[in-house]
N, C-alpha and C positions, 0 to 999 in steps of 0.2 A: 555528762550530767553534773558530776560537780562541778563545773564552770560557774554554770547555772546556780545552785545554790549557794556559791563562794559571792556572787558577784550580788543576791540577794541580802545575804548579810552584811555589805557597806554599810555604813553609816554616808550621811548628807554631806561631809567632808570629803568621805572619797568618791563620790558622784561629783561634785563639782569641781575637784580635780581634774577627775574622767573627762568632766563636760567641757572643762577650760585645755586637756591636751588635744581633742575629737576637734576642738574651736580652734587650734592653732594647724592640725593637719587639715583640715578643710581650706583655711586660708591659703598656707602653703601651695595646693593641690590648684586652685585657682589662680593665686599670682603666678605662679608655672604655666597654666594653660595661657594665661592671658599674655606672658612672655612670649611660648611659642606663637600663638595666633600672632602678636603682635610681629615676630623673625619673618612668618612666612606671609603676612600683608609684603611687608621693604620689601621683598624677594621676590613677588609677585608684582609689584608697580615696577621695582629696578627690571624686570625683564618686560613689561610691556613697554616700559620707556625706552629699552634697550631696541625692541622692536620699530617702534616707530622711529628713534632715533636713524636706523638704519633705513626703514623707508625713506626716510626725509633726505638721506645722504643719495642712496639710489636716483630719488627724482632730480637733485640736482646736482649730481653731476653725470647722469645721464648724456648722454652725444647729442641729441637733439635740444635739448635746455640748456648746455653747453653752447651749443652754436644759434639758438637763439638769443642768448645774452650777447653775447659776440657781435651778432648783428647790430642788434640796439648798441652797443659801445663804439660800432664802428663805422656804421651806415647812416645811423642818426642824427641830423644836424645838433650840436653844443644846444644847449637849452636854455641860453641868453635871453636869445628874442621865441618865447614860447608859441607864435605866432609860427614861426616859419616850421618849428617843427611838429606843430598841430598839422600846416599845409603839406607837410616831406611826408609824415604818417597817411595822411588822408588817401593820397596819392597813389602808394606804393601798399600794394596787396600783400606782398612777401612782409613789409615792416609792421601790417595788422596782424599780421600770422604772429609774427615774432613777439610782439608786444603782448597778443593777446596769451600765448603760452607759459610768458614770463609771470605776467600778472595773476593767471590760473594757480601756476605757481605759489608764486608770494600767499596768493587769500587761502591757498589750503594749508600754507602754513602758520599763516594768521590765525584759520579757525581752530586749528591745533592748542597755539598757546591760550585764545580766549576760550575754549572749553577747558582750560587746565588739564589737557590731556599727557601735558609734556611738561617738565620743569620749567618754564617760562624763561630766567635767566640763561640757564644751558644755552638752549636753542636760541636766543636772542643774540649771545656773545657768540657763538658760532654760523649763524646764517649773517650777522650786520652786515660785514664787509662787502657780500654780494647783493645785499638788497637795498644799501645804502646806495651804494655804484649806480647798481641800476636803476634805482628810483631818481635819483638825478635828471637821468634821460625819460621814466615813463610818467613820471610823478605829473608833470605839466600835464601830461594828457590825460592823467586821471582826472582832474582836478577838472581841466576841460568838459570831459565828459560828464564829471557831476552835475555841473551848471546847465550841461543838455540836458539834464535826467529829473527833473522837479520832482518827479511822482517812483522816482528809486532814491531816495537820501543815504539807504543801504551797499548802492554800486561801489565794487569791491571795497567793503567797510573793512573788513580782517585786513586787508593787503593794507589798507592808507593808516587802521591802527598799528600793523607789526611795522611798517616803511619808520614812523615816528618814534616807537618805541627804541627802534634798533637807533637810529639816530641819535636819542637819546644815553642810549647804552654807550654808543661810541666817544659823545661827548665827555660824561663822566671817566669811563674808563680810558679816552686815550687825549685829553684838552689838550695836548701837547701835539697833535697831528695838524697838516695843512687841512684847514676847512673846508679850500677848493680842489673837488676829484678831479685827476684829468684822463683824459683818453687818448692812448697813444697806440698805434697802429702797430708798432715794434713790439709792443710789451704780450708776454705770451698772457 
């Protein structure tokens, strides 16, 4: 009880003392909170991105996505004349398999970086190498295909934005590389 009446007796200068130290632990109290909220968002996108990161690794380098790349690198005519390797594709059931799972591929990781689900660069400077290679060989037939598809202008749109992207990425970051990829039957 005397609290109570000690704190009744202030005068107007000690209430707004009071009221300017209450005003700076309030602040304190909330840029804190808003610090940690702010530690455990990073911590929580750094482990979903962690997540997905690792899916992304899983699907490709998988045995099967392994060796249908492979195929496309090794089975597929050069992509000079995009004619003949529209016609080698057409032909060969096992090279729509193969094609078709690489490109599966590519667009799910496409829709990844365009939903900013992922760091965009990260993933971009880590998948190019393999989706530049391979878009070499499937890129004519997407493109192909587009032209069959009037009424899909969307047919795999992720895969032919992340294919360019990464292109891109690789131009900046490596201009000192040969332009032309090749494909050699030796090379592991």
């Amino acid at each position: 009880m005397p609290l109570l009446v000690d704190a009744a007796s202030l005068d107007a200068g000690d209430w707004s003392r009071l009221e300017g130290l209450t005003s700076v632990a309030a602040l304190a109290l909330a840029l804190g909170t808003g610090f940690v909220l702010v530690i455990e968002l990073a911590e929580t996108t750094d482990s979903r991105n962690l997540d997905i990161y690792r899916d992304i690794y899983e699907k490709l380098m998988a045995e099967p996505e392994i060796a249908a790349r492979r195929y496309i690198y090794q089975q597929l005519p050069d992509p000079g004349d995009p004619q003949t390797l529209i016609d080698a594709v057409q032909r060969d059931p096992e090279a729509q398999r193969c094609v078709k799972r690489v490109l599966n591929m590519i667009d799910y990781f496409g829709f990844l970086v365009d939903q900013e689900w992922v760091t965009a660069d990260e993933v971009i400077g880590w998948v190019s190498p393999i989706v530049v290679k391979v878009w070499v060989k499937i890129g004519p037939l997407v493109e192909y295909e587009c032209a069959q598809r009037p009424e899909e202008p969307d047919y795999y749109e992720a895969a032919r934005k992340l294919a360019e992207r990464c292109r891109r990425w690789r131009d900046a970051h490596y201009p000192q590389r040969a332009q032309a990829i090749t494909f050699d039957r030796h090379r592991i």
